[in-house]
C-alpha positions in Angstrom: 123.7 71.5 126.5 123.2 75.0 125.5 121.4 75.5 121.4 121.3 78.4 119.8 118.4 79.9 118.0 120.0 80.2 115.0 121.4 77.1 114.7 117.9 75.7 115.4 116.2 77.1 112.9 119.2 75.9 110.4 118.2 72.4 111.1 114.6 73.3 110.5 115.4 75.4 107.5 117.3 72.6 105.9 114.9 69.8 106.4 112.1 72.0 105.0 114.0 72.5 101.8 115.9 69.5 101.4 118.9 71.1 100.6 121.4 73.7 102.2 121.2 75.7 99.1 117.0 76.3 99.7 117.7 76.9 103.6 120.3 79.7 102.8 117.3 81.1 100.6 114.6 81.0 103.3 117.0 82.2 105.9 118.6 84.9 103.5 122.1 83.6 104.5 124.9 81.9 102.4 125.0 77.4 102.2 128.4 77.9 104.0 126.7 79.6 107.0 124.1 77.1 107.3 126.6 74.5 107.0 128.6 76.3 110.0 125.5 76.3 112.1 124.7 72.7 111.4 128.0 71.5 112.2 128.1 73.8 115.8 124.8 72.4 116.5 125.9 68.8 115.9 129.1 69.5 118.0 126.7 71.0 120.9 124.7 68.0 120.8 127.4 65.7 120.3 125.3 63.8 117.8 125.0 63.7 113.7 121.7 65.2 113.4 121.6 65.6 109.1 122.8 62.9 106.4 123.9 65.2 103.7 122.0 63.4 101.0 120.1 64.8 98.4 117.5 65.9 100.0 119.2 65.4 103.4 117.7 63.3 105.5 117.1 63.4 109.4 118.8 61.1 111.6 117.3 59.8 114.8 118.8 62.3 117.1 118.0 64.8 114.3 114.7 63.8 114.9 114.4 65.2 119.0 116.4 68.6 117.8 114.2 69.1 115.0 111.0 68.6 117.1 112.3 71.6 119.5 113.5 73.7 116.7 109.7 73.6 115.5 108.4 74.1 119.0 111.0 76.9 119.8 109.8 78.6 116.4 106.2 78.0 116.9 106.6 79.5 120.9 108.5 81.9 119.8 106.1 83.5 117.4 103.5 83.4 119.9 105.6 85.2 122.5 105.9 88.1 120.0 102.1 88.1 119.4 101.6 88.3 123.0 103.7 90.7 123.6 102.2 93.5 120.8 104.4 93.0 117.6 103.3 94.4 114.2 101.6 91.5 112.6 102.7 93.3 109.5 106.7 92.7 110.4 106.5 89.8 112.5 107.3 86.5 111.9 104.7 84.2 110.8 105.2 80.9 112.2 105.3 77.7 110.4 103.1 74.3 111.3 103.3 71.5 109.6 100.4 69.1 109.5 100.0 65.6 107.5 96.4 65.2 106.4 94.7 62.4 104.5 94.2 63.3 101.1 90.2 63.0 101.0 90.0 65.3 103.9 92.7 67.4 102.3 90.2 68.0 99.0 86.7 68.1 101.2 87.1 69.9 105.1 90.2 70.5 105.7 91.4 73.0 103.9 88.2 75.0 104.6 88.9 74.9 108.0 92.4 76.6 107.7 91.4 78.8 105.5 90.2 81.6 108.5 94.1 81.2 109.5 96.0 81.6 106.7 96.7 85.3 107.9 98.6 84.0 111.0 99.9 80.5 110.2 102.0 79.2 107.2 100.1 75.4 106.5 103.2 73.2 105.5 100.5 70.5 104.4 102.1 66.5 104.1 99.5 64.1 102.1 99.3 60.8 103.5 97.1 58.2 104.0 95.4 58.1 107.3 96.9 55.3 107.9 100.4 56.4 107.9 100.1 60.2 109.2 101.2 59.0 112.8 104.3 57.9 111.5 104.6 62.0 110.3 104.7 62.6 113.8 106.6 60.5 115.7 109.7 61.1 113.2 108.9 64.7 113.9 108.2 65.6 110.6 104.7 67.0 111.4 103.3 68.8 114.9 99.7 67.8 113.9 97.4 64.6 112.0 94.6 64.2 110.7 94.9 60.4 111.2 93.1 56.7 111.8 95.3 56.1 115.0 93.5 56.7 118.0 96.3 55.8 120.6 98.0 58.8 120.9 102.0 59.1 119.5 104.4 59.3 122.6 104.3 63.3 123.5 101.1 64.2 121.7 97.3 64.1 122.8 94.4 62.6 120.6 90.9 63.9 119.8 88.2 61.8 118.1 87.0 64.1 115.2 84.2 61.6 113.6 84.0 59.7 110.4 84.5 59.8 106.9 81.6 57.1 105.2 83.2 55.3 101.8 81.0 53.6 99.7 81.4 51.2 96.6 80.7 53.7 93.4 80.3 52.9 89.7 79.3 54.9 87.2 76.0 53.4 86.1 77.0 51.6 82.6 79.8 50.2 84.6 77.6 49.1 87.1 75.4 47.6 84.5 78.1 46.1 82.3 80.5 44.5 85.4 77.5 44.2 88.0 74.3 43.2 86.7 73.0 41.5 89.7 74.5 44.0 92.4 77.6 43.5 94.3 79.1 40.1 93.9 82.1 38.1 94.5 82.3 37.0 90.6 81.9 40.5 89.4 84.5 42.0 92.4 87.2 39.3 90.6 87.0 40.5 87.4 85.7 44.2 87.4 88.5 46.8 87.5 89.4 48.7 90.1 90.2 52.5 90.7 92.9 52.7 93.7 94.3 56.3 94.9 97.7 55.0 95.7 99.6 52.0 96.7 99.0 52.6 100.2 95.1 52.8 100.1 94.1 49.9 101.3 90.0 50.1 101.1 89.4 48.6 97.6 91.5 45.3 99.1 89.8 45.5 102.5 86.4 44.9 100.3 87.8 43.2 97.5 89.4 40.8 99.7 86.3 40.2 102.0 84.2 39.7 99.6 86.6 37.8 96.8 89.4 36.4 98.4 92.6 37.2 99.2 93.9 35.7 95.6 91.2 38.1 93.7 93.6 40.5 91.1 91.1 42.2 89.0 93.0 45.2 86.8 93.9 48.1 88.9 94.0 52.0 87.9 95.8 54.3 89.9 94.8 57.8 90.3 96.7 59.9 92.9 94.6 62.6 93.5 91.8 62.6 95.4 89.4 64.6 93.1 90.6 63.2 89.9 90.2 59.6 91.5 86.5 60.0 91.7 86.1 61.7 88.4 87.7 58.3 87.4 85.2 56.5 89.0 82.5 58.8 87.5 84.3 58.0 84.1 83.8 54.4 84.4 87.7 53.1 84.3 86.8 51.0 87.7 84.9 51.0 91.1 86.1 52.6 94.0 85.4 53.6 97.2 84.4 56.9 97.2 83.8 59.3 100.2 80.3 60.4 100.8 81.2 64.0 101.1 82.7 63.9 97.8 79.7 61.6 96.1 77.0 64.2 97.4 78.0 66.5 94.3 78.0 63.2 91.9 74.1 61.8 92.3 73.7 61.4 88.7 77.0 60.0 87.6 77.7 57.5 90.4 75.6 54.7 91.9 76.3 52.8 94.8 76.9 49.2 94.4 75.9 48.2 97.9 75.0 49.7 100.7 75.6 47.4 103.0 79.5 47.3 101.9 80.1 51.0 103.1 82.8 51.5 105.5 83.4 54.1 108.8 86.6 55.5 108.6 87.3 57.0 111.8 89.7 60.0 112.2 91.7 61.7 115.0 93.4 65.1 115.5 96.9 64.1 117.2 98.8 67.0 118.2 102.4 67.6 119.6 101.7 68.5 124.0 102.6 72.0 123.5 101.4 75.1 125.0 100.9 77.1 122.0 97.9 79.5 121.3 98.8 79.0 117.6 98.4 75.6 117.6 95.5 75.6 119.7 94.0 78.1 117.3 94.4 74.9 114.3 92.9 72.5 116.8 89.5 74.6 117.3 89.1 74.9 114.0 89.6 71.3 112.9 87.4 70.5 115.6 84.9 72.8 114.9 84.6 72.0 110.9 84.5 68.1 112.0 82.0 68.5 113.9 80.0 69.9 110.7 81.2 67.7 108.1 82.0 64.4 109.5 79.7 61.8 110.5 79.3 61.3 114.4 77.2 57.9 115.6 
């Protein structure tokens, strides 16, 4: 099975955009020579890689191709570095990584920052929960995630923790729990919740009140304005110590015996790539100074 560059980075092209129309535009081609390539890559494969939905979607054998178009590209830029290009002409690769949303708004993107010169971030929100799954569809090469077993063909690195704690704003906290933290107060107090996939209000809720506790729930998608909701008083939530620090006088903490340890990992795609390496030292290196490590 022989692949051809260009063909490659069609695939990669299309699934970035979502359509074959925004792949001609990043590959300054026309959507009928993007379709050729994607149908010569599919015959050299011998497999349907692309549904041509709206935004197309990636099959399962699209999956493997599109994990070594991405290597390919990354490896390929590197090559070029090594071997003296212009950095002002040469191609600046793309990595995609899928971070958790309160890392996303407190480390993270501090951490890249150094990089941005070198490396185009194509950043994918998720809950750390669900980041893996980013990587074994091959959507991402890198995670900020809560899985510790590594995916199939990557490695894992323990970064440290993220500390959530249960915050109220203080009349909240005086109106919903006037004796601290409590079972009766969890039922009926409402509840700030980042997305439907966030899981640590239940975890506590639940624990505490029982599974068939269903006190009103806000959701706030967006990790800053979820705990200026919480600072607002529409609920309790938990909220991130490195995001609380900045908050002393408009949050208090309902118990802390209820905090929780999130711990995170760095999974990254086995690959030999001084680009990607580059990423990993400096995720490494700003967890090491902002996350929690008992």
């Amino acid at each position: 099975m022989e692949l051809d560059l260009a063909q490659l980075r069609a695939l990669d092209a299309t699934v970035r955009g979502g359509t074959l129309e925004a792949a001609a535009r990043a590959l300054h081609v026309t959507p009928s020579a993007v379709s050729q390539r994607l149908r010569a890559l599919e015959v050299a494969t011998g497999r349907i890689l692309l549904v041509r939905s709206k935004p197309v979607r990636v099959t399962e054998s699209g999956q493997a191709v599109l994990r070594l178009a991405r290597q390919v590209d990354l490896l390929t830029a590197d090559v070029a570095r090594e071997l003296g290009d212009d950095p002002a002409t040469a191609a600046v690769p793309t990595l995609p990584v899928a971070v958790n949303a309160d890392s996303m708004a407190t480390w993270v993107l501090p951490a890249l920052a150094p990089l941005a010169g070198e490396v185009c971030f194509d950043l994918h929100r998720a809950d750390q929960e669900h980041t893996s799954a980013l990587l074994r569809a091959g959507t991402v090469m890198a995670a900020v995630t809560a899985e510790a077993e590594p995916v199939p063909g990557c490695t894992s690195t323990r970064l440290g923790s993220m500390r959530y704690r249960p915050m109220a704003a203080p009349p909240f906290a005086r109106r919903w729990f006037p004796d601290g933290l409590t079972a009766e107060g969890l039922a009926r107090a409402p509840v700030v919740v980042f997305d439907r996939e966030d899981e640590l209000q239940h975890r506590l809720l639940h624990a505490w009140a029982g599974s068939d506790a269903t006190p009103p729930l806000h959701f706030v998608p967006a990790s800053a304005d979820f705990v200026r909701a919480v600072a607002l008083g529409l609920g309790w939530g938990m909220v991130p110590d490195l995001q609380a620090r900045d908050l002393d006088a408009q949050l208090t903490d309902l118990d802390p015996s209820a905090a929780v340890e999130v711990t995170l990992y760095w999974q990254q795609w086995k690959l030999r790539s001084a680009t990607l390496d580059r990423v990993r030292e400096a995720v490494l290196a700003a967890a090491g100074r902002e996350l929690d490590h008992p």
